[in-house]
Backbone bond lengths (Angstrom), bond angles and torsions (degrees), N, CA, C in turn:
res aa  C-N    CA-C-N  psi(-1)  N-CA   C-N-CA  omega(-1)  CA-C   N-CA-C  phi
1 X - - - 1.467 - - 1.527 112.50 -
2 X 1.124 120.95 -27.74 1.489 135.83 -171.27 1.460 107.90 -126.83
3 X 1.005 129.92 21.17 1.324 126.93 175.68 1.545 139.81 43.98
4 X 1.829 95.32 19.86 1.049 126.67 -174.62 1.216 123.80 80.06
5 X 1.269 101.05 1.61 1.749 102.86 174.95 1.252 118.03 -97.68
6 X 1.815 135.29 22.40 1.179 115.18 -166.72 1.802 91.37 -130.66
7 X 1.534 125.10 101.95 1.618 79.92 172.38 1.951 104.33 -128.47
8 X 0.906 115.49 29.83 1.356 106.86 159.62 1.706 125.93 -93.40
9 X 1.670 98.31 0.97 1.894 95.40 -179.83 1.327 105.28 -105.42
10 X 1.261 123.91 71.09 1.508 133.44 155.96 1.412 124.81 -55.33
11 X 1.575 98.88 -38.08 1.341 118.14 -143.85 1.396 91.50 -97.22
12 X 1.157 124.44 -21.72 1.530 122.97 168.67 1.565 130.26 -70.45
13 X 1.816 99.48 -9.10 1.477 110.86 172.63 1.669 123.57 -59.52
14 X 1.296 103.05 -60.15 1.616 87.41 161.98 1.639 144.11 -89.62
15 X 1.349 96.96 5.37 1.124 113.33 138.69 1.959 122.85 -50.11
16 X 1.414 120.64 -85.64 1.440 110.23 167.80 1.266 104.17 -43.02
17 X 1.296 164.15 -16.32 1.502 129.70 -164.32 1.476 83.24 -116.31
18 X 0.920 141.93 29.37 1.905 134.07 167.02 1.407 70.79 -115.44
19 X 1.081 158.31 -30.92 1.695 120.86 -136.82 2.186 83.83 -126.43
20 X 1.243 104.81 -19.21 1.911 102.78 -173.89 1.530 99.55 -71.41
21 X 1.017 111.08 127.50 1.404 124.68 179.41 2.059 121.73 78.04
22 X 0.672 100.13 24.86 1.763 122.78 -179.43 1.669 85.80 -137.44
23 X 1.112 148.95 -68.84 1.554 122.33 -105.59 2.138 78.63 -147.89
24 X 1.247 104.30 124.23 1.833 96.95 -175.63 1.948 80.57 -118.97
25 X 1.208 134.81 19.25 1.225 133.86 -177.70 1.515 110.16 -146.40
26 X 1.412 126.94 150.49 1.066 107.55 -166.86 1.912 83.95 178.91
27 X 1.451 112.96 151.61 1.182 137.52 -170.31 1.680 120.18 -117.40
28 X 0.688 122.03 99.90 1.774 134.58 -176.40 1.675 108.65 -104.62
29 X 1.316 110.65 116.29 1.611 102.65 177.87 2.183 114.81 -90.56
30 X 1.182 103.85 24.78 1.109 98.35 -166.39 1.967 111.36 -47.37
31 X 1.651 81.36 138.35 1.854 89.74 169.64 1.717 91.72 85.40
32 X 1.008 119.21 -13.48 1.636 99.09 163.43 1.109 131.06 -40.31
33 X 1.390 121.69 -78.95 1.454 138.09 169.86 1.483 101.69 -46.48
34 X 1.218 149.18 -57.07 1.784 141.80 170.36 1.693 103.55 -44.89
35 X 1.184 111.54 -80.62 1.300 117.15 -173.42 2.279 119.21 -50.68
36 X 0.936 112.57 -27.09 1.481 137.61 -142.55 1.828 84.75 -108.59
37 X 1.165 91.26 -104.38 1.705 118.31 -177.56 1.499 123.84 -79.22
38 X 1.121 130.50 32.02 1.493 137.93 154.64 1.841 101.44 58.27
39 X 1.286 111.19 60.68 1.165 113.78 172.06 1.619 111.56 -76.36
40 X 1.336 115.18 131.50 1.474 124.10 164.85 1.580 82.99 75.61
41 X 1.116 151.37 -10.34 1.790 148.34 164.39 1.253 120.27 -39.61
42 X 1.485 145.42 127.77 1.239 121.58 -177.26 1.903 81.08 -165.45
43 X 1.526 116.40 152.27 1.290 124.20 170.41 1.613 125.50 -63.48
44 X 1.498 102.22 -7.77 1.707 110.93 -178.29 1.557 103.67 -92.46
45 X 1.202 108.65 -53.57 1.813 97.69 166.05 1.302 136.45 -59.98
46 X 1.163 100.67 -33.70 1.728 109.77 157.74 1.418 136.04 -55.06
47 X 1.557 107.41 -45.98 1.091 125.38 149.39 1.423 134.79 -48.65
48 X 1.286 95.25 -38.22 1.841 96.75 173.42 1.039 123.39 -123.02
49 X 2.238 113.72 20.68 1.557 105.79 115.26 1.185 138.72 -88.17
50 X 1.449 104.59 21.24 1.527 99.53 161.11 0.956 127.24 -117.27
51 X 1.739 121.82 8.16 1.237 126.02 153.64 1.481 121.61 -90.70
52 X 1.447 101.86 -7.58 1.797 120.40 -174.70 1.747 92.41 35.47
53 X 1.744 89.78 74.98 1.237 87.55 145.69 1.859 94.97 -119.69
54 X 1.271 100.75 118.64 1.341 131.06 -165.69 1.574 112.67 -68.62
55 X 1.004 119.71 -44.63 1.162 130.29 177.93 1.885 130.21 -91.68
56 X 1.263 88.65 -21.52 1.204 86.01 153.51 1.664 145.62 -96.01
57 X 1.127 77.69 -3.20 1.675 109.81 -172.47 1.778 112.48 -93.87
58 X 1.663 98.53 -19.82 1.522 95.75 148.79 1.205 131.34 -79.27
59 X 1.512 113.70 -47.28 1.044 119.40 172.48 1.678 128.48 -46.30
60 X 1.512 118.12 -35.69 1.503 116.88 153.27 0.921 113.51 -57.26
61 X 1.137 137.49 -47.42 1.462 134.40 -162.99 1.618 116.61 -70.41
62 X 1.465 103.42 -39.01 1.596 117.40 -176.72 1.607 109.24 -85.79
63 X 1.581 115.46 -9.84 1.475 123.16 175.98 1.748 106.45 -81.68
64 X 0.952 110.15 -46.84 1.592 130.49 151.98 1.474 107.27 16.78
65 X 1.218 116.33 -71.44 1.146 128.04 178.52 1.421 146.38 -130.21
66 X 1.553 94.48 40.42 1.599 149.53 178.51 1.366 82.68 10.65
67 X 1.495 117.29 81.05 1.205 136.06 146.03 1.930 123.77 -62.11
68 X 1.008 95.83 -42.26 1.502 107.54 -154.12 1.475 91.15 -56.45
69 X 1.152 128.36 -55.73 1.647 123.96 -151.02 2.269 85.64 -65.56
70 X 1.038 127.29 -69.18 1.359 123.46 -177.73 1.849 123.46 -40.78
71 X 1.700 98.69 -34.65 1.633 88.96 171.91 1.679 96.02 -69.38
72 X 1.351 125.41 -61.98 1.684 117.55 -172.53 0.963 101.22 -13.88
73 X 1.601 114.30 -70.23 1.641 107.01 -152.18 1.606 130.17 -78.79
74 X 1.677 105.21 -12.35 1.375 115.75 161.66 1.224 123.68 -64.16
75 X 1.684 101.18 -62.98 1.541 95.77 -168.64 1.617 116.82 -91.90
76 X 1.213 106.65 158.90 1.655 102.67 158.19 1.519 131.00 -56.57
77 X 1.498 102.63 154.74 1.424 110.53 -166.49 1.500 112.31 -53.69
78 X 1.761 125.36 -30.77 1.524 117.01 -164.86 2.063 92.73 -109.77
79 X 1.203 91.79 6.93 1.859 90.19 156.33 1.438 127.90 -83.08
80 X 1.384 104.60 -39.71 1.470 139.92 -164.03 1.297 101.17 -76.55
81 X 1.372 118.93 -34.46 1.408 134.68 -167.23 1.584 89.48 -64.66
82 X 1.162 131.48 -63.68 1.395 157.98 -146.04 1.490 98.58 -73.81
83 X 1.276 119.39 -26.74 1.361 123.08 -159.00 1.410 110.04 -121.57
84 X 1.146 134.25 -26.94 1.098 144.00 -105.89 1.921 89.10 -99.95
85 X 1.579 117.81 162.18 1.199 121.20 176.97 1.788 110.97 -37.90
86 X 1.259 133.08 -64.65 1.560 121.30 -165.03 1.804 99.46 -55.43
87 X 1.390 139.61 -23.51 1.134 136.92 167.99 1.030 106.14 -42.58
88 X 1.246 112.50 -52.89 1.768 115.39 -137.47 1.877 103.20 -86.68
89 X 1.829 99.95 -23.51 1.183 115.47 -170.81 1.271 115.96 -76.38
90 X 1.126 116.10 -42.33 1.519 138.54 142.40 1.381 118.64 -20.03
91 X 1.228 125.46 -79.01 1.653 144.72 -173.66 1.998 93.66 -76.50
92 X 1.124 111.05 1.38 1.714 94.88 179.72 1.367 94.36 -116.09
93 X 1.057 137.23 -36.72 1.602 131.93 -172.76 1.546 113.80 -44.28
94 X 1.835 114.70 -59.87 1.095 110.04 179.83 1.749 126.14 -61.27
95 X 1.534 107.96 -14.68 1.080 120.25 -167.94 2.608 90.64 -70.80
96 X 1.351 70.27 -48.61 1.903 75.71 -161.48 1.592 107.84 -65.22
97 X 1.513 106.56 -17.59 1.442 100.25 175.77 1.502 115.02 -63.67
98 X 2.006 109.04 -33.92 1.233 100.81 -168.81 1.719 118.93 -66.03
99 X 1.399 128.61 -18.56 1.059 130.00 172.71 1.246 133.01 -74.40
100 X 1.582 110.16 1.01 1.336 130.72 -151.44 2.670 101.87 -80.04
101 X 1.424 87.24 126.87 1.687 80.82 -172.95 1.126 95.39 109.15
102 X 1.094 151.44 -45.82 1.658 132.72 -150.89 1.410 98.45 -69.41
103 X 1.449 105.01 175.24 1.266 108.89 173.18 1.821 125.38 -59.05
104 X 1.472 86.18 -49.05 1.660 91.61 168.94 1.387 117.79 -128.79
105 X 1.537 129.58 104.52 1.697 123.61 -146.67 1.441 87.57 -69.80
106 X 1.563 106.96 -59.90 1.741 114.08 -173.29 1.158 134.31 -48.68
107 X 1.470 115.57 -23.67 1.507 102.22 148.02 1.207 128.83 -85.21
108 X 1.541 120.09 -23.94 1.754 123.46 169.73 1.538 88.47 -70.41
109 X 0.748 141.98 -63.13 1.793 116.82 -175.37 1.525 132.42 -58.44
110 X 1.487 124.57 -26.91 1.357 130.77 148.12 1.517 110.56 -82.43
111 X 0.936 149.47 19.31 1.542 139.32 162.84 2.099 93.25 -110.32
112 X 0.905 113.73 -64.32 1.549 115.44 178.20 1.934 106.35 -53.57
113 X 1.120 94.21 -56.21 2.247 75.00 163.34 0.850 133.16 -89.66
114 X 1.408 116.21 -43.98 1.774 117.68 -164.80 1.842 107.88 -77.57
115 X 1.705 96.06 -56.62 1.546 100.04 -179.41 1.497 111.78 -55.17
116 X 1.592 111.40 -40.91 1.335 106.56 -165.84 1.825 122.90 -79.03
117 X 1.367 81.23 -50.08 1.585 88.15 167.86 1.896 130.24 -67.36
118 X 1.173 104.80 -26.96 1.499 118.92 172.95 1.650 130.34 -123.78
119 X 1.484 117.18 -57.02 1.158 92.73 176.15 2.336 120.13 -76.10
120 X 0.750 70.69 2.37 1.882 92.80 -177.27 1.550 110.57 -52.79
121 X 1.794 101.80 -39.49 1.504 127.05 -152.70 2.368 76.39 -87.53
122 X 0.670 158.99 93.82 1.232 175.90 92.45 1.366 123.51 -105.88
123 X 1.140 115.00 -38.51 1.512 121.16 -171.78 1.711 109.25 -86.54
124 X 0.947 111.70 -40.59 1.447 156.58 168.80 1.645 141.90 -74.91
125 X 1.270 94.45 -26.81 1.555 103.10 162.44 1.009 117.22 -164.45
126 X 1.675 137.82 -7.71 1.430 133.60 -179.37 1.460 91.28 -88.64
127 X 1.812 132.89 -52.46 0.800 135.95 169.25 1.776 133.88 -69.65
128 X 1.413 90.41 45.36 1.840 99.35 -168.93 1.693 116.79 -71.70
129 X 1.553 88.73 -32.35 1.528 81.81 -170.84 2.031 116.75 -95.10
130 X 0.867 94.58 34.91 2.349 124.57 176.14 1.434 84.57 -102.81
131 X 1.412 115.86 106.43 1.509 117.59 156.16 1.475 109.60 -54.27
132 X 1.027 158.62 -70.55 1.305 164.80 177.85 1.644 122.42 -82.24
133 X 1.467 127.93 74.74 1.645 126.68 135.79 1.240 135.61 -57.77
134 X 1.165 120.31 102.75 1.532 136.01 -174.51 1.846 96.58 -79.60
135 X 1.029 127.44 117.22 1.801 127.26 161.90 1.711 93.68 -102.36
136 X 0.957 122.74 91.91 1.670 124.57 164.90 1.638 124.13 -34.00
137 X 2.050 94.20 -55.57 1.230 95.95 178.86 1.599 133.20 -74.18
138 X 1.396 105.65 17.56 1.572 111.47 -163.58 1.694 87.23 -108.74
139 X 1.479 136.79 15.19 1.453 140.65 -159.07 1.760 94.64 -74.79
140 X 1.494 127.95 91.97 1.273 119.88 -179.11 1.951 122.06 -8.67
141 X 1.215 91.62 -54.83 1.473 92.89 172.66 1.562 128.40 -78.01
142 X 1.198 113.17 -22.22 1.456 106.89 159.24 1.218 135.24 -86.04
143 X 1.241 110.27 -35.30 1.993 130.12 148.17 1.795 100.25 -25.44
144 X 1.573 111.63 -79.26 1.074 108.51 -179.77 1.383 131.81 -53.82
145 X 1.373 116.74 -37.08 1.678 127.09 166.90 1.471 92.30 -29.70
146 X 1.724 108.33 -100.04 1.018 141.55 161.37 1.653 125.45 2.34
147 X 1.186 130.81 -51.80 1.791 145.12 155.12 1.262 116.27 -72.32
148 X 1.484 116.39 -6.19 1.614 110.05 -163.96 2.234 90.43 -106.91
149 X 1.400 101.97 -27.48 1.159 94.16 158.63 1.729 176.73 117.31
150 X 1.435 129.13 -95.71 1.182 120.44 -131.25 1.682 108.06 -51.76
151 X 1.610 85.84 148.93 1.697 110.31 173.34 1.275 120.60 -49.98
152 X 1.628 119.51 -10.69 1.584 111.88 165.33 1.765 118.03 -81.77
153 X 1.183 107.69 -19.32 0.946 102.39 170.86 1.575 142.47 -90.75
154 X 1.555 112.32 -1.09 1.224 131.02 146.23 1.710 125.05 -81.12
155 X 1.197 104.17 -12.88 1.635 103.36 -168.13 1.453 96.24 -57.30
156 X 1.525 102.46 153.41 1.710 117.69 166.25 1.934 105.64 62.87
157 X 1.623 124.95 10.21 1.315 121.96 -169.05 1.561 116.17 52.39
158 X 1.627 93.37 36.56 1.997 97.77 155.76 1.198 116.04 -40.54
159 X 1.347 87.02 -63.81 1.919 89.15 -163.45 1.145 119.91 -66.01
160 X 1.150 137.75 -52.08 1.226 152.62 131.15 1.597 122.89 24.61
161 X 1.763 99.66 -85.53 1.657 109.87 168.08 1.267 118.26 -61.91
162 X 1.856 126.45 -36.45 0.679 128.81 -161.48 1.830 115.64 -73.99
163 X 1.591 96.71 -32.74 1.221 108.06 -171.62 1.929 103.30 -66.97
164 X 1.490 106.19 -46.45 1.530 111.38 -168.18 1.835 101.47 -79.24
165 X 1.084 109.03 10.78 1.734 124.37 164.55 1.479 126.00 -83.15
166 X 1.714 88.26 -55.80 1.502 93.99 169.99 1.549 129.84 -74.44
167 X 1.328 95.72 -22.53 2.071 108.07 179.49 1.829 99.59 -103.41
168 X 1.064 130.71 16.91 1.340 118.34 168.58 1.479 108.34 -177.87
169 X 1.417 80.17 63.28 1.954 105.37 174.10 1.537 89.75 -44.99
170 X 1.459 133.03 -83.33 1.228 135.67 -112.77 1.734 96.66 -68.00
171 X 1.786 112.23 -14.91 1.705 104.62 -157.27 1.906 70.53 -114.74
172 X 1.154 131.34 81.16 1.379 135.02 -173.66 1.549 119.73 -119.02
173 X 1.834 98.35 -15.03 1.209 123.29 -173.08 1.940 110.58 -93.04
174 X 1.080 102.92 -40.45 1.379 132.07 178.71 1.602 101.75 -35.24
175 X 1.036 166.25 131.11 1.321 164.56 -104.74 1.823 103.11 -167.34
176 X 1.416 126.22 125.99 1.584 131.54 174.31 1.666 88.22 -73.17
177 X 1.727 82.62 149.31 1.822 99.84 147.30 1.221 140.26 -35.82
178 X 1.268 119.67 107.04 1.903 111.30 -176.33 1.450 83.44 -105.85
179 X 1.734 92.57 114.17 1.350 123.71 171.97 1.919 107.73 -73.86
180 X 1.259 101.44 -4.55 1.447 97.42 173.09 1.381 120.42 -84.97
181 X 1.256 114.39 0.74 1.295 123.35 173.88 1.666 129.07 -101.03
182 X 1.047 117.42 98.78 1.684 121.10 -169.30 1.142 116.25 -49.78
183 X 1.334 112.13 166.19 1.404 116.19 175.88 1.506 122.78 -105.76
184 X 1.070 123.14 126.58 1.801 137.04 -149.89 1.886 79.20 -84.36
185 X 1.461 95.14 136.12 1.714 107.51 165.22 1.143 116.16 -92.59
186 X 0.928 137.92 147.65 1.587 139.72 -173.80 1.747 100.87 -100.65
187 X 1.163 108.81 -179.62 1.537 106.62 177.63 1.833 102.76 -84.60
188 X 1.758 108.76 -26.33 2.065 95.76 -175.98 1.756 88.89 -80.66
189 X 0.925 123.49 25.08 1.401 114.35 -177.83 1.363 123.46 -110.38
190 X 2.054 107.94 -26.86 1.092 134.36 169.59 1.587 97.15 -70.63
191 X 1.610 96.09 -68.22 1.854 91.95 -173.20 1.457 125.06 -54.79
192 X 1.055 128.88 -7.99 1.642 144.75 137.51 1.346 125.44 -22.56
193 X 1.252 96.78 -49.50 1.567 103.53 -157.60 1.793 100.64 -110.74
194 X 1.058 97.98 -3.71 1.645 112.73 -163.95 1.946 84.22 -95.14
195 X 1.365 111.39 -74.78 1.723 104.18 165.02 1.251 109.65 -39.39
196 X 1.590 130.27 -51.55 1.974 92.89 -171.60 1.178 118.38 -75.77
197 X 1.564 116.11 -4.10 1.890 123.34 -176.37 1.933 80.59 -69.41
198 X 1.092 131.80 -82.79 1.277 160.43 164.82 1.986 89.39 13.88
199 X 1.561 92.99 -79.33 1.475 101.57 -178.25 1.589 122.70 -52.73
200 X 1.372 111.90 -35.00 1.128 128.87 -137.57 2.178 83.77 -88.53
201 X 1.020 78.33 -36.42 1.694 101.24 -175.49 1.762 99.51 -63.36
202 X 0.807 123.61 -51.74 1.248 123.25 -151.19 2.086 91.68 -95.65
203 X 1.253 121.05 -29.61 1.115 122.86 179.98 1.584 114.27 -66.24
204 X 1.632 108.24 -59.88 1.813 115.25 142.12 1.231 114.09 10.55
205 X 1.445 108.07 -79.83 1.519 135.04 -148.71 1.790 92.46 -81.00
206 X 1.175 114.58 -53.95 1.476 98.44 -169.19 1.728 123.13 -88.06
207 X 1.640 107.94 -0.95 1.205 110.47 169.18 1.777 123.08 -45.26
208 X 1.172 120.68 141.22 1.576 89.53 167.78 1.353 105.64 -101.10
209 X 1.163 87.36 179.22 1.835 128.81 -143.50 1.965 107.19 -56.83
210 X 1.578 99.77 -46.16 1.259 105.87 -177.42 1.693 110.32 -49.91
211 X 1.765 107.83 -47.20 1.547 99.27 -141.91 1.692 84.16 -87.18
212 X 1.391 124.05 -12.21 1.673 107.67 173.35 1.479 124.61 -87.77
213 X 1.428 113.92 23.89 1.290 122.96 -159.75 1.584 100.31 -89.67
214 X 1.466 126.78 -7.01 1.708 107.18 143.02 1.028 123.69 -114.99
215 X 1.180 123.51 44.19 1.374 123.46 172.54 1.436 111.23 -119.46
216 X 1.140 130.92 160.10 1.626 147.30 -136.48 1.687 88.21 -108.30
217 X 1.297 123.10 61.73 1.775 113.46 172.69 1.209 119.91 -32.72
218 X 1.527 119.01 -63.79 1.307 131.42 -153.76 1.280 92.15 -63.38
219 X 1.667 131.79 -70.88 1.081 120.15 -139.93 2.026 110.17 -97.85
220 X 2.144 97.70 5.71 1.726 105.75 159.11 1.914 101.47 -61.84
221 X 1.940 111.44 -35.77 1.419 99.44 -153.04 1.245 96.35 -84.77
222 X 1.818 120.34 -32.99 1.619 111.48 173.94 1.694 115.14 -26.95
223 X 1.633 108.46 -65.86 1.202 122.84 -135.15 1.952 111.76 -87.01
224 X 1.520 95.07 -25.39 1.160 106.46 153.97 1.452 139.30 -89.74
225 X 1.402 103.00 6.80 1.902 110.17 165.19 1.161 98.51 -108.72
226 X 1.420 135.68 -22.33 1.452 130.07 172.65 1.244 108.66 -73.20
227 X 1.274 130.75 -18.97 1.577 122.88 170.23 1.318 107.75 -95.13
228 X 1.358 140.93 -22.33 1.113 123.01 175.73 1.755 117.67 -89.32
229 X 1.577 94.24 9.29 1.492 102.92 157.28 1.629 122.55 -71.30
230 X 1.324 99.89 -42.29 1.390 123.57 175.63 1.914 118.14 -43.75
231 X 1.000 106.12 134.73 1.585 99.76 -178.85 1.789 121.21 -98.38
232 X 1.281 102.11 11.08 1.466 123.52 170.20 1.740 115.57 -145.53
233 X 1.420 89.69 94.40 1.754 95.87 -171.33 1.459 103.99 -86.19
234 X 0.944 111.53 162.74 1.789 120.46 -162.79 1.333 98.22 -133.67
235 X 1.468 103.99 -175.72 1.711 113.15 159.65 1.179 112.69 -76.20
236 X 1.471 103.14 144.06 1.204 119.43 -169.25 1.647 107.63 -109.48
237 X 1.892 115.07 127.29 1.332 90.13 -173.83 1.731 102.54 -109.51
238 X 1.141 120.59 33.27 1.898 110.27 -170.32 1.539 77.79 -132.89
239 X 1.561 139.59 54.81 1.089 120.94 146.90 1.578 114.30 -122.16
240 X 1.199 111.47 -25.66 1.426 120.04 164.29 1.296 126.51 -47.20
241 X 1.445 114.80 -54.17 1.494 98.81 -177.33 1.868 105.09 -102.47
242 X 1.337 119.31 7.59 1.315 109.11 153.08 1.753 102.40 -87.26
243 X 0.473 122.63 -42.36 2.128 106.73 172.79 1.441 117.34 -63.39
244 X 1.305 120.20 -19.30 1.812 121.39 152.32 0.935 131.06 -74.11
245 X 1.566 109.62 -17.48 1.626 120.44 -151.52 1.798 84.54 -89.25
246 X 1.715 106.01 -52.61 1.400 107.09 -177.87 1.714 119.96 -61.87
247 X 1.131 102.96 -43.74 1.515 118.46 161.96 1.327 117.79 -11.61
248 X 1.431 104.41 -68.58 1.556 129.86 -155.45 1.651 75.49 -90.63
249 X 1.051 138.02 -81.22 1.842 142.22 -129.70 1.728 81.31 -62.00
250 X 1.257 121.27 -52.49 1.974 120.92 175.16 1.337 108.95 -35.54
251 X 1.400 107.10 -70.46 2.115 104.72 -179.38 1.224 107.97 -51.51
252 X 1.498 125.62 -59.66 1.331 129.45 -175.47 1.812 113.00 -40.05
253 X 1.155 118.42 -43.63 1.567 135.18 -148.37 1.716 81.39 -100.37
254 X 1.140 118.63 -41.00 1.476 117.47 -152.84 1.705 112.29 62.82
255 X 1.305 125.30 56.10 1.272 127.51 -166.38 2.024 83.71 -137.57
């Protein structure tokens, strides 16, 4: 559906099939929160695109989401090699130079990768079969409002609160998300995750051999029978990109 590039919108699957065939119209805010509220925005990246120091400025960005310790333990050592952080640092530099000067690099650099390449694939391809997706914030003239700018004035979602303050005084009291607060699992929430260990286990096992040949078997089957020992299963984060990894190595192999 996504061409293999999308894999955190699962959760949007039954979502489209409640809304396919009821609903031929439908509203997507993509790039709000980037454009709007200073998503992924912070004064250290800004700062060091305007010193273009290039390389370090990947490296925050690619620490982000402290990947590195989870590829180790997935893939094999002469996979990892191939992949591994100085790769990635490499292939991201030229990307951040191109944004370099605009008014705001960090959002022209998270709206041109992140929005475009990933969260995009919802509006756009999870949601294919909605004759009509409206993206509001992509309205030529508000896009441009919006990119033209400066990064002080999004920091911390100024603009943002301030704007839905001034046009809807009366709900002014009403309080945002404090993302500092976790989310409590329920017990169908444990048994959730306990079935995809379950699946995930048994999928492992019947993959063939070629397309798992960089990935870390022994210690995917350790880590997933040791959690389904567990009597409160959680999210699991080393199953995602071993179920892409095979994904992709299957089309590739044609196996």
């Amino acid at each position: 559906m996504t061409n293999h590039c999308g894999g955190g919108h699962a959760w949007v699957l039954p979502l489209a099939s409640r809304l396919v065939g009821d609903f031929s119209t439908v509203y997507d805010g993509l790039a709000g929160e980037v454009l709007s509220a200073g998503f992924m925005l912070d004064n250290r990246k800004t700062a060091l695109f305007r010193e273009e120091s290039w390389e370090e400025l990947a490296r925050l960005i690619l620490g982000e989401s402290n990947a590195e310790p989870m590829l180790r333990s997935v893939f094999t050592d002469a996979f990892y090699s191939r992949i591994g952080l100085e790769e990635a640092v490499g292939r991201l530099v030229p990307e951040l130079r191109r944004h370099a000067g605009l008014p705001n690099p960090v959002l022209s650099f998270v709206f041109g990768n992140r929005t475009r390449r990933y969260i995009a694939l919802i509006p756009f391809a999870t949601l294919h079969q909605i004759p009509v997706v409206h993206v509001p914030y992509l309205d030529h003239d508000v896009f441009d409002f919006l990119f033209s700018l400066d990064p002080s004035m999004m920091e911390g979602g100024r603009l943002h609160d301030e704007t839905i303050r001034r046009a809807y005084p009366e709900y002014a009291d009403i309080p945002y998300e404090d993302k500092r607060v976790k989310a409590v699992m329920s017990a169908t929430d444990h048994a959730y995750y306990r079935a995809a260990r379950r699946a995930f286990f048994s999928y492992l096992r019947q993959a063939p051999a070629a397309a798992t040949a960089s990935l870390r078997k022994t210690q995917l089957y350790a880590r997933t029978g040791a959690d389904l020992l567990t009597s409160r299963s959680q999210a699991t984060w080393y199953m995602r990109p071993a179920l892409q990894t095979i994904e992709l190595e299957r089309l590739r192999l044609g196996c």
